[in-house]
Each structure stands twice: as C-alpha cells, then as structure tokens.
C-alpha positions as CSV (number, residue, x, y, z in Angstrom):
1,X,15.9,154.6,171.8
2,X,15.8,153.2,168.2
3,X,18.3,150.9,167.4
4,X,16.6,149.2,164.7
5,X,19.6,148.3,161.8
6,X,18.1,147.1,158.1
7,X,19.7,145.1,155.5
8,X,18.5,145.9,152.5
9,X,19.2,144.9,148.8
10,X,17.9,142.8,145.7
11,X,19.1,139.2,144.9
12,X,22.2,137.9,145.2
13,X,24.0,140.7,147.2
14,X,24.5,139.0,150.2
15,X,22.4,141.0,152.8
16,X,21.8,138.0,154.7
17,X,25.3,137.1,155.7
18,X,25.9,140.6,156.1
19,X,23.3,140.8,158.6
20,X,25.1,137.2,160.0
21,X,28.2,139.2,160.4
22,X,26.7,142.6,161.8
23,X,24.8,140.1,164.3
24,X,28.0,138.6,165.6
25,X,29.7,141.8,165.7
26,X,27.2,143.5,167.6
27,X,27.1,140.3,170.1
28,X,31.1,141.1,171.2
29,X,29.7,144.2,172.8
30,X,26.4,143.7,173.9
31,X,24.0,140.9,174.3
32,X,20.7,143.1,174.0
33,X,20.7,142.2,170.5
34,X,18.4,140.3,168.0
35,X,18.6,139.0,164.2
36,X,15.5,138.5,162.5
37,X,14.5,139.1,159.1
38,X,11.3,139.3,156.9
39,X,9.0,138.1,155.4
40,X,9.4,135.8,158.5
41,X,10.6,136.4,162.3
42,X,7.7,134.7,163.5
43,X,6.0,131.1,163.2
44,X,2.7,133.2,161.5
45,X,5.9,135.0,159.5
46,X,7.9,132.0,158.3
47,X,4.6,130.1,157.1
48,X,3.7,133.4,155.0
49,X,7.4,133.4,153.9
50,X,7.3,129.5,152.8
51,X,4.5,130.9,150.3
52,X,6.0,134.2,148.8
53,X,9.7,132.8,148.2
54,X,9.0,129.6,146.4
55,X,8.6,129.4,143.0
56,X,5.3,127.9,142.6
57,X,2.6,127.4,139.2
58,X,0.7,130.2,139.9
59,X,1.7,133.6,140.3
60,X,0.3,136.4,143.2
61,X,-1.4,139.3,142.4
62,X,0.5,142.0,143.1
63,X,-2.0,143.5,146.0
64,X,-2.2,140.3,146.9
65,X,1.5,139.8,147.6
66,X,1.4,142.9,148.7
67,X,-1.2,141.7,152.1
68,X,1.0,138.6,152.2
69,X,4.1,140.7,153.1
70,X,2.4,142.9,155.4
71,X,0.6,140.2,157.2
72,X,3.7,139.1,158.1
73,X,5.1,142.5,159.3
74,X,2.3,142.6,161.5
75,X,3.0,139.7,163.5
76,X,7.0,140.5,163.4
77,X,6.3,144.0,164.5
78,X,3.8,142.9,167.1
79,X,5.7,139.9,168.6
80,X,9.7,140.6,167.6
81,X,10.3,144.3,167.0
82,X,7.9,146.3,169.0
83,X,8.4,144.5,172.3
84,X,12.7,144.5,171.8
85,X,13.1,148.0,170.3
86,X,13.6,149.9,173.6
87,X,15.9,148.0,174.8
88,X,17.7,146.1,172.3
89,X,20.0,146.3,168.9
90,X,17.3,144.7,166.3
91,X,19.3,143.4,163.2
92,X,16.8,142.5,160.2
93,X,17.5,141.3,157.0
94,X,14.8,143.2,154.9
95,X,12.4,146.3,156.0
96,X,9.9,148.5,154.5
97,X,12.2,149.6,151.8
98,X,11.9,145.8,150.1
99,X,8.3,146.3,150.1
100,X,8.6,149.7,148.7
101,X,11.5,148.6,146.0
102,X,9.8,145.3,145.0
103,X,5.6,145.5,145.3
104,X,5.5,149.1,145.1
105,X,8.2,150.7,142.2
106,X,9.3,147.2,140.6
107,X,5.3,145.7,140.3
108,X,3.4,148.5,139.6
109,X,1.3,149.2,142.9
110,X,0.2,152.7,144.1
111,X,2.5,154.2,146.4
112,X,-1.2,155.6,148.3
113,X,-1.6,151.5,149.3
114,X,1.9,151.6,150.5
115,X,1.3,154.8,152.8
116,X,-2.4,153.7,154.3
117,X,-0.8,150.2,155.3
118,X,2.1,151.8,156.3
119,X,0.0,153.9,158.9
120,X,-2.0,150.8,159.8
121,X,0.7,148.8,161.0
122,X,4.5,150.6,161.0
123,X,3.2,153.4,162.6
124,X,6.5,155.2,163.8
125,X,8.6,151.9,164.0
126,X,11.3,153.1,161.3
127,X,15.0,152.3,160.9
128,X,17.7,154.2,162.7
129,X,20.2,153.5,159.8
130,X,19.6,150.9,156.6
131,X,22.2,149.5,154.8
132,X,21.6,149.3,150.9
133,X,24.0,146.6,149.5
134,X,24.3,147.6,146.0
135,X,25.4,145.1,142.9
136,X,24.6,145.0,139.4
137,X,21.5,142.7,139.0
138,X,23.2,140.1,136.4
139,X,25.9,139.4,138.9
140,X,23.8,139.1,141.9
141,X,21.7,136.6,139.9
142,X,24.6,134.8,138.9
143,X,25.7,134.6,142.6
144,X,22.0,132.8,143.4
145,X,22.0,129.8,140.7
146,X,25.3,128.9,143.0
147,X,23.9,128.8,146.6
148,X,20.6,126.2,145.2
149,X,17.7,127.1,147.5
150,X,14.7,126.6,146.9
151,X,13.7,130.2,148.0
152,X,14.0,130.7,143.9
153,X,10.6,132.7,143.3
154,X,11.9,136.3,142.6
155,X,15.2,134.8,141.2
156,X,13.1,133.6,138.1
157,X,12.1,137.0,137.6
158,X,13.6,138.6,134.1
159,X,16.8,140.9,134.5
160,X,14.2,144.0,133.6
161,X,12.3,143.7,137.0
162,X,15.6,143.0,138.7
163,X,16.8,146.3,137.2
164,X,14.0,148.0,138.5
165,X,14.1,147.2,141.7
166,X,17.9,148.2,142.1
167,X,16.6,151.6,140.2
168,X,14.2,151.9,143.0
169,X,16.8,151.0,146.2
170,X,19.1,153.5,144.5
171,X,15.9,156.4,144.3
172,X,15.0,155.9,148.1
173,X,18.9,156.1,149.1
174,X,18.5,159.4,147.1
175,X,15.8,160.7,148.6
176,X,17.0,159.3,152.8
177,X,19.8,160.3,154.9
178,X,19.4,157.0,156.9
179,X,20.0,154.6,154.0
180,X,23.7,154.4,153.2
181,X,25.0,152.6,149.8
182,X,27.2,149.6,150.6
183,X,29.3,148.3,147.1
184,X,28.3,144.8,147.1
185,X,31.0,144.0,144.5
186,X,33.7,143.8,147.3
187,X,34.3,140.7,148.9
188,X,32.4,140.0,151.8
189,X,34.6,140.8,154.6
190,X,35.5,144.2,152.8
191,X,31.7,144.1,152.8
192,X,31.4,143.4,156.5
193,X,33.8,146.2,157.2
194,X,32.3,149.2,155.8
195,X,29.0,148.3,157.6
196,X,30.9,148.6,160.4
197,X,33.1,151.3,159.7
198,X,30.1,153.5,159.1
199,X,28.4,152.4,162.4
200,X,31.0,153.1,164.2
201,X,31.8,156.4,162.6
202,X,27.8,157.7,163.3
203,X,28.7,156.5,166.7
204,X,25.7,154.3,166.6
205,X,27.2,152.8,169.8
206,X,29.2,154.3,172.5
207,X,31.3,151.4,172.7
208,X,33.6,150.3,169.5
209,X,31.8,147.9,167.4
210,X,34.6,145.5,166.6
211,X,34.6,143.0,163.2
212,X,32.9,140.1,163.2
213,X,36.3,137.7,162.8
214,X,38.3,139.9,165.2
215,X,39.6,138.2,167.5
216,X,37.7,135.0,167.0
C-alpha cells in the first residue's frame, strides 16, 4: 500500500523540520517508517545534491539541472523508495512537484521533458498525500539569510523566480486532490499540527498519529 508522504514548498518555509516533526510523530506509532529527502537520500544522491544547492560561478542549464535532479531520483527511487514503499511510511522532504514547480514552471522547461522522464523513472511511484507549505516568498527568504548554510544556490535567486515558483505550487494544488495547502505563516508547532490533524482526519493510519512533542 502507498504510504509515501511529501513535503513540499519553496525557500524558507520550513518543509524540512516539518518533515523532522512528521518523522518523529510517525515513529510513536510505528517503526516501519523512513525520512529521506531529495535531491539526495542516497550516497550517488547527496553527491548530485552537493552540486545543485551551492551557489557556485557558473550557472546550470536548465535541462541540464533538470538530468542532475533526476539522476538523483533514480538512485533514491531505486535504492530508498522502491524497495520501502510496501511496507513502510516514507517521509521525504521534496518530490516531483519541486521539479515540476522549480525546472519546469519557474525555468522555462517543456512540460513534454517532464512527462517522458517522468515515465522513464517514476513510473507509478506517486505520493499518497503531499503537503504544500505555503508562505509569501519575501518572508521565507528572509527566514534563510538567518539559518547560514551554505545550501544558498536558489536562495540567491531574485524574488520574481521565487514568486513563480509559489505561483506554480499553488496551480498544481489547484489542479490535485492529494496536495493539501499548509499556512507556513504559523509557528511551527501550529505548523506541525495541522500536518497532523489532516493525516489523521483522512485516516491515513488506523492508529492515532500523536504530535511530535506529545508526551516527550
């Protein structure tokens, strides 16, 4: 059964501790459950990641960038996902939609590309719910200049490609009923909460999912 849970969002919007928090909620009830995250997952994932998330002097082509992240979702599919999916709760911080919000709406590339690779590699591995954490781009930018790392390459992007890439998270929430709109402008536990609230409404488990700090 698919039990495969995305984080998805743009900058700043805290996807990665919420996928932290999910990860430790999820382990109170089960421990058939696995955090990963992309580009990365792998060793072959996290050296491809090391190159597309630091700022360096040159700059990708788009369809190159765009067979950098999928080189890497080949491996994490092959190696992570594919073998755990049957069994386990997979928890991973960025999916196909980041591919489809960033490289496809946000750079310019033609959706076609997206489908072929898509049918190369994904095949029928698709989330069974995604969680879109929504924020206005200037204040998830703000919130990066505070954490310092040096995974600054899409950070030093101007506020217009930021914009379009929450345009284009908000337009495939529109168009899918598995992609549900978190407000990132809560604070994180309120954050935390509503992930869980709507799991456990959808009855994505049988069992209660409790909050991450419950009871810690």
């Amino acid at each position: 059964m698919n039990k495969l849970i995305t984080l998805e969002g743009g900058e700043g919007t805290g996807k990665s501790t919420q996928a932290s928090f999910l990860f430790k909620s999820l382990k109170k009830v089960t421990k058939r459950v696995i955090l990963t995250r992309e580009p990365g997952g792998t060793i072959q994932g996290e050296k491809i990641r090391e190159i597309l998330v630091k700022k360096q002097k040159f700059e990708w082509d788009p369809i190159t960038e765009l067979l950098l992240v999928n080189a890497a979702r080949n491996e994490h599919l092959k190696n992570i996902i594919i073998p755990a999916i049957k069994q386990n709760v997979i928890v991973c911080d960025r999916f196909i939609d980041s591919t489809f919000a960033y490289q496809i709406l946000a750079k310019g590339i033609k959706k076609k590309y997206f489908k072929l690779i898509n049918e190369v590699i994904i095949k029928k591995v698709i989330p069974k719910i995604t969680f879109l954490i929504d924020i206005a781009p200037n204040i998830g930018l703000s919130r990066t200049i505070k954490r310092k790392s040096n995974e600054n390459r899409y950070e030093s992007y101007n506020i217009e490609f930021h914009e379009k890439v929450r345009k284009s998270y908000l337009e495939l929430a529109r168009r899918s009923k598995r992609i549900r709109i978190i407000d990132g402008s809560q604070s994180r536990l309120n954050v935390h909460k509503s992930i869980i609230d709507s799991l456990n409404k959808s009855k994505f488990l049988k069992i209660k999912i409790p909050y991450a700090l419950e009871n810690d």
